[in-house]
KEKE-3310 file (N, C-alpha, C; in steps of 0.2 Angstrom, whole numbers, plus 5000, padded with zeros to 4 digits):
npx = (4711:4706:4692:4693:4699:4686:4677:4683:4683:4667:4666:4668:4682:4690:4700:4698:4696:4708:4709:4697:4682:4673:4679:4689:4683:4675:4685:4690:4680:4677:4689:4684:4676:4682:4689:4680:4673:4683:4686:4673:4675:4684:4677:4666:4678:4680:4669:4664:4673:4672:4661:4664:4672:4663:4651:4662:4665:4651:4651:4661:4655:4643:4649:4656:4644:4637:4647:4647:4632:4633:4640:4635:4621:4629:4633:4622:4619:4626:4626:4617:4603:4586:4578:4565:4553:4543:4544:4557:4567)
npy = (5015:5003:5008:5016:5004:4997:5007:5008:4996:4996:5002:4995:4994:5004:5018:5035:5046:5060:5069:5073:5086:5085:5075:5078:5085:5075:5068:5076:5080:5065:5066:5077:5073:5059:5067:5073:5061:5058:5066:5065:5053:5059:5065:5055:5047:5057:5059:5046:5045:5053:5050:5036:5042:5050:5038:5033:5041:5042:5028:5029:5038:5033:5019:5026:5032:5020:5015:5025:5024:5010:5013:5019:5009:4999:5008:5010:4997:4992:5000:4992:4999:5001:5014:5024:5031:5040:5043:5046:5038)
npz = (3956:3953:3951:3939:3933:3930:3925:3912:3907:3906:3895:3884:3884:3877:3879:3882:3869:3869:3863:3856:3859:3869:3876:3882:3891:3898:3904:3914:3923:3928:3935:3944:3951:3957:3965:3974:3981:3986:3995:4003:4006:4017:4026:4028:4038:4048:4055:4059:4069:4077:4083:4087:4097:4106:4109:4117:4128:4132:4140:4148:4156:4161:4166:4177:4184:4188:4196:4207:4210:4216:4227:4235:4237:4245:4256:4261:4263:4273:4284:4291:4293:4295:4288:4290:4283:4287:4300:4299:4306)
capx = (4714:4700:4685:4697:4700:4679:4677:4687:4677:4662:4666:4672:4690:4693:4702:4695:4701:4708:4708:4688:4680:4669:4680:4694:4679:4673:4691:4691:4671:4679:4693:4682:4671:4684:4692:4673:4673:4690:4681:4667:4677:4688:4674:4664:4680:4680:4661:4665:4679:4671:4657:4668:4673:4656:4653:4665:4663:4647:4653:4665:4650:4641:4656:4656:4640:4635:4650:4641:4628:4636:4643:4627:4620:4635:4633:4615:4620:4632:4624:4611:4596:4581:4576:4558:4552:4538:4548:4566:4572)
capy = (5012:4998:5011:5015:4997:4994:5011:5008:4990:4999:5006:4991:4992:5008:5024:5040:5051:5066:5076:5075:5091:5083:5068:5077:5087:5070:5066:5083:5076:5059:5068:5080:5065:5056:5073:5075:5057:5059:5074:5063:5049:5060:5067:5050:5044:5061:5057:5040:5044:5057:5044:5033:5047:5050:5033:5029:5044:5040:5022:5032:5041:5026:5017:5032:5033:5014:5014:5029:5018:5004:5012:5022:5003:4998:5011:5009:4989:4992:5002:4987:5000:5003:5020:5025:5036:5045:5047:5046:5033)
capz = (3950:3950:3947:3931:3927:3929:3918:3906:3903:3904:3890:3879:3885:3875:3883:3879:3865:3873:3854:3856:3864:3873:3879:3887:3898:3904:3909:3921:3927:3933:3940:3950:3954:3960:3971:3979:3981:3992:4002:4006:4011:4022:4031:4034:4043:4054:4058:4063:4073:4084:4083:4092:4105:4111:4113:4122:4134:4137:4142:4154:4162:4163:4171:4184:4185:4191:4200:4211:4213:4220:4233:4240:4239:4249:4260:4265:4265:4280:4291:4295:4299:4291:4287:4290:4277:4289:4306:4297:4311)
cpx = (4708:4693:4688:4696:4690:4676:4679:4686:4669:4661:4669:4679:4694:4694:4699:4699:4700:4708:4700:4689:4679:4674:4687:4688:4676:4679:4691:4683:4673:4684:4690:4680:4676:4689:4685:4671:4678:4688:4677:4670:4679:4685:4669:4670:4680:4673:4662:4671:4676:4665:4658:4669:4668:4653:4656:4665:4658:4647:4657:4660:4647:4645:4653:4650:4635:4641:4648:4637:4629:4640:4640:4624:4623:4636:4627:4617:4623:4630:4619:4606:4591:4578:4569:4554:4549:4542:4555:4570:4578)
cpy = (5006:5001:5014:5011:4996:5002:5009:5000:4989:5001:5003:4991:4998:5016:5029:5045:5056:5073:5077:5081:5088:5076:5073:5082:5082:5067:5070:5082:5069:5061:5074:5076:5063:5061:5073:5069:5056:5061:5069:5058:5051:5060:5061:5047:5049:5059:5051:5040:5050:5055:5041:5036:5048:5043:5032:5037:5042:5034:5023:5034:5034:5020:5022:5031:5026:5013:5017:5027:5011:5005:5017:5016:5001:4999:5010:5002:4990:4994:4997:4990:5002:5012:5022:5032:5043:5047:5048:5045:5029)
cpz = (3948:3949:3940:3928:3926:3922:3913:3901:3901:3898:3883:3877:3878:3877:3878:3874:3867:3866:3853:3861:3869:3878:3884:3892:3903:3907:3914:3925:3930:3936:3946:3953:3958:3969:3975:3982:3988:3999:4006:4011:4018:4029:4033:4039:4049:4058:4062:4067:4079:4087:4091:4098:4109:4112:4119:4127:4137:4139:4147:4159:4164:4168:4179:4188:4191:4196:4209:4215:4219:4225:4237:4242:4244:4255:4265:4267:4274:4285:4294:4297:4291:4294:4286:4287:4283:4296:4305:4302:4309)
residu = (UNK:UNK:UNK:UNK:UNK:UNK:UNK:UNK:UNK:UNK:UNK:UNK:UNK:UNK:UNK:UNK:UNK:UNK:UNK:UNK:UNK:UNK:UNK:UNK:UNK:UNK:UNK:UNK:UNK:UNK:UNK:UNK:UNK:UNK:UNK:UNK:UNK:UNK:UNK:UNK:UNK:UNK:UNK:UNK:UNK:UNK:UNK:UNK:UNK:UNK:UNK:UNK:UNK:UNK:UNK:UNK:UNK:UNK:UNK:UNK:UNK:UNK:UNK:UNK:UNK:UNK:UNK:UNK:UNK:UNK:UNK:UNK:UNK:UNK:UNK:UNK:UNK:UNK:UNK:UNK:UNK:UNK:UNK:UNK:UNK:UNK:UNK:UNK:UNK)
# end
């Protein structure tokens, strides 16, 4: 409604005459406009939502993944020994 009301100020606040040829084709060109307009919307919020999904997986993995971490560290912490690369004592 308010891309209407700024049209229709655009235009020195006078509605279009639908008994012109040519005027009622530009009403069926702002009505498709604004139907492809819908589309696009719909499908940036699908984008931004599956967006959000993979994010937030890979912040699940990630989660997983340092958690992993932290308890291989943990691991080697505990046993008190060092492990010597060349005789693997």
């Amino acid at each position: 409604m308010e891309v209407e009301w700024s049209e229709l100020k655009a235009n020195g606040n006078r509605l279009p005459s639908l008994w012109q040829k040519d005027s009622f084709s530009d009403v069926l060109t702002v009505m498709k406009e604004d139907d492809e307009l819908s589309v696009l919307e719909e499908i940036q919020k699908e984008l931004i939502s599956q967006e959000q999904a993979i994010i937030e997986e890979y912040e699940r993995s990630v989660f997983y993944e340092e958690q992993c971490l932290n308890a291989m560290v943990e691991g080697i912490d505990s046993s008190d020994s060092l492990i010597c690369p060349l005789c693997s004592k």
